[in-house]
N, C-alpha and C positions, 0 to 999 in steps of 0.2 A: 141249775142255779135258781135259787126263788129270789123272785125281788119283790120287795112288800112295799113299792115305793106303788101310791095315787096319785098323778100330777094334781094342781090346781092351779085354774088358770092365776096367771100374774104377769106384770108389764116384765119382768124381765128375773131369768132363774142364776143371773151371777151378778159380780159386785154389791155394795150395801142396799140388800134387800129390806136392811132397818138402816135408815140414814140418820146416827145419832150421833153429836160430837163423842161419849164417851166409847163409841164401835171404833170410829176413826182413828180417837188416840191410841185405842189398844194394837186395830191395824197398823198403823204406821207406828209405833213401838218394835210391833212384830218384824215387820219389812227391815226397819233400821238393825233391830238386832241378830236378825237372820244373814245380813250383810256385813257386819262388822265381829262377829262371834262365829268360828266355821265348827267350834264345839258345842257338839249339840245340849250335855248336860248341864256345861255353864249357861248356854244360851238359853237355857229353860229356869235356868233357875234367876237369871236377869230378869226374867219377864214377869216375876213374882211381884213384884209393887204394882206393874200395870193392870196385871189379872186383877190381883185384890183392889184395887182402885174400880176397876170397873163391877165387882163382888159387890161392894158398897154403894155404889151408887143408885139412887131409885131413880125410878121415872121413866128411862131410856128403854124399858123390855113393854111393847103393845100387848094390852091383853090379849090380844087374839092370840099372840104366840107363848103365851100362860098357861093356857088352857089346854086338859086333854081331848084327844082328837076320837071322838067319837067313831070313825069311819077310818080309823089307821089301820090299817094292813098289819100294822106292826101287832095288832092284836091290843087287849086291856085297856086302851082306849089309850095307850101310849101314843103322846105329838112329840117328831122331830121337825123342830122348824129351821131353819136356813136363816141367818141373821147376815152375814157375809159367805160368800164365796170365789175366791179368786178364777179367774176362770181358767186359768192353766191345771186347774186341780193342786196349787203348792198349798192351801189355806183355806182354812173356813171356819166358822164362829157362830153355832148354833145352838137353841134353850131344847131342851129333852123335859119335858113334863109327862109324871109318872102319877098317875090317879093314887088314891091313898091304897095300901093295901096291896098295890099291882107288883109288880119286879119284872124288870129285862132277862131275855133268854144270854147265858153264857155265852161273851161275842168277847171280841179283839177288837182291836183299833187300828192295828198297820202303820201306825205315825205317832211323834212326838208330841206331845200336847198336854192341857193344864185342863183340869174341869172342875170346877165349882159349882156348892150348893148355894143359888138365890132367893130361894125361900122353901119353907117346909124343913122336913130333915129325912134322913135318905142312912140307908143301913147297907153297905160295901163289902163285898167278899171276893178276897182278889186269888187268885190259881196259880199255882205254879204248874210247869210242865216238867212232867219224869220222864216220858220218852224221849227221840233223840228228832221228833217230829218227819222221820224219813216218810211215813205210812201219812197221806195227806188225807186219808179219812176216818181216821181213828188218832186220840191224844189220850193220854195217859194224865188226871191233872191230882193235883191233892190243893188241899185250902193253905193257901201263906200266910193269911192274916185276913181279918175282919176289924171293921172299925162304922162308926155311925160318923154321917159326916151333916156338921149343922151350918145354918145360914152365914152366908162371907167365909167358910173353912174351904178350901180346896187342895188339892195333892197333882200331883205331876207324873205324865205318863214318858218313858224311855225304854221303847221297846229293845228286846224281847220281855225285861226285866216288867212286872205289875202291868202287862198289856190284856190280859185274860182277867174280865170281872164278871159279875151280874150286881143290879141295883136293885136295892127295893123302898118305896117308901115307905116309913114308919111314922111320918105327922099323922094330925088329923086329916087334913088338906092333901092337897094335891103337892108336892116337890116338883118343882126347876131348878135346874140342872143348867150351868153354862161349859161349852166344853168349845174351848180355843184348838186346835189338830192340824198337823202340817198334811194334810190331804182334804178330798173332799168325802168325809166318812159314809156319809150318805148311801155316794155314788159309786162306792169302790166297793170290790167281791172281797169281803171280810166270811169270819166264820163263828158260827154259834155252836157251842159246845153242849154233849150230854153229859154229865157225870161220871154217872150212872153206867151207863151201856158202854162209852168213849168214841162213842158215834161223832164224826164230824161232817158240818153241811155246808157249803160254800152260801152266801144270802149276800143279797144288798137290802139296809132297812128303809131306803127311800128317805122322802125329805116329805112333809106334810102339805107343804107351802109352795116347791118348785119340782121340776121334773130334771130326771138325770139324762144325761146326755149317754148315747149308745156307745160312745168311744170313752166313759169316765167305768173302766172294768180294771 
């Protein structure tokens, strides 16, 4: 397994690692509707005013967690930063910023979850899978759709269904990227995909900002 995760030191690698009223209201939105909705579709799609509410809002994302990461593992100078983390691993709430030009390697998600572009614009190509997934190192994928997704837009992830993407940015600037995940994506052994070959490779991308725990696999 590679994990492209760098710790950096910080007082603490769970709960609101960015302590901003508009993190809180999306967290406790999320908690509330997780408890009162046991369907996962409706309950993602409830969450849609919160997300975009927190899409819109300025102020509450620190530059530091803006900016690409020079030193990421992740390679392109790709930052995933940790904004929240629950520490059971049920939730997490972190900005992905993609240097102009760069793109993520073909990965999954393994969870539910919403992601929005916060600034920049960002060009999406999502996979479908034609094998039957038995063979765990080899996928079979073809392209489902492609779309450019711009600032305050975001779309909704319900696996198995749109779980297989890669991103690229297409601004000038660098794109961020907010993505709400009922795990901690980070920290979990997801998979990057080749095309091409249908080579598959277990990875953790790590988090920029906090280090993953040995038992978050």
């Amino acid at each position: 397994m590679c994990d492209f995760g760098h710790p950096h030191p910080h007082a603490t690698d769970f709960g609101f690692l960015v302590d901003a009223p508009e993190i809180r209201a999306l967290v406790d939105e999320t908690r509330r509707l997780t408890h009162d909705i046991p369907d996962t579709a409706a309950r993602v799609e409830a969450l849609r005013p919160a997300f975009g509410k927190l899409l819109g809002a300025d102020g509450w994302l620190p530059r530091k967690y803006a900016e690409p990461d020079l030193a990421s593992g992740m390679g392109s100078g790709i930052g995933q930063y940790a904004l929240y983390r629950a520490e059971d691993g049920s939730l997490c709430l972190f900005s992905l910023v993609i240097p102009a030009g760069a793109e993520t390697p073909i990965h999954d998600h393994l969870a539910w979850g919403l992601i929005g572009v916060y600034r920049g614009r960002q060009s999406e190509t999502v996979y479908r899978r034609l094998d039957d997934g038995s063979d765990d190192g080899r996928a079979t994928l073809a392209v489902a759709r492609q779309q450019t997704v711009k600032r305050g837009e975001f779309y909704t992830l319900l696996p198995p269904l749109d779980d297989i993407h890669y991103v690229k940015t297409v601004s000038r600037g660098p794109s961020v990227s907010i993505h709400l995940l009922a795990n901690d994506t980070a920290c979990v052994t997801r998979h990057r995909f080749d095309a091409q070959s249908g080579i598959v490779t277990p990875f953790r991308s790590g988090y920029s900002n906090a280090k993953c725990a040995e038992r978050r696999v």
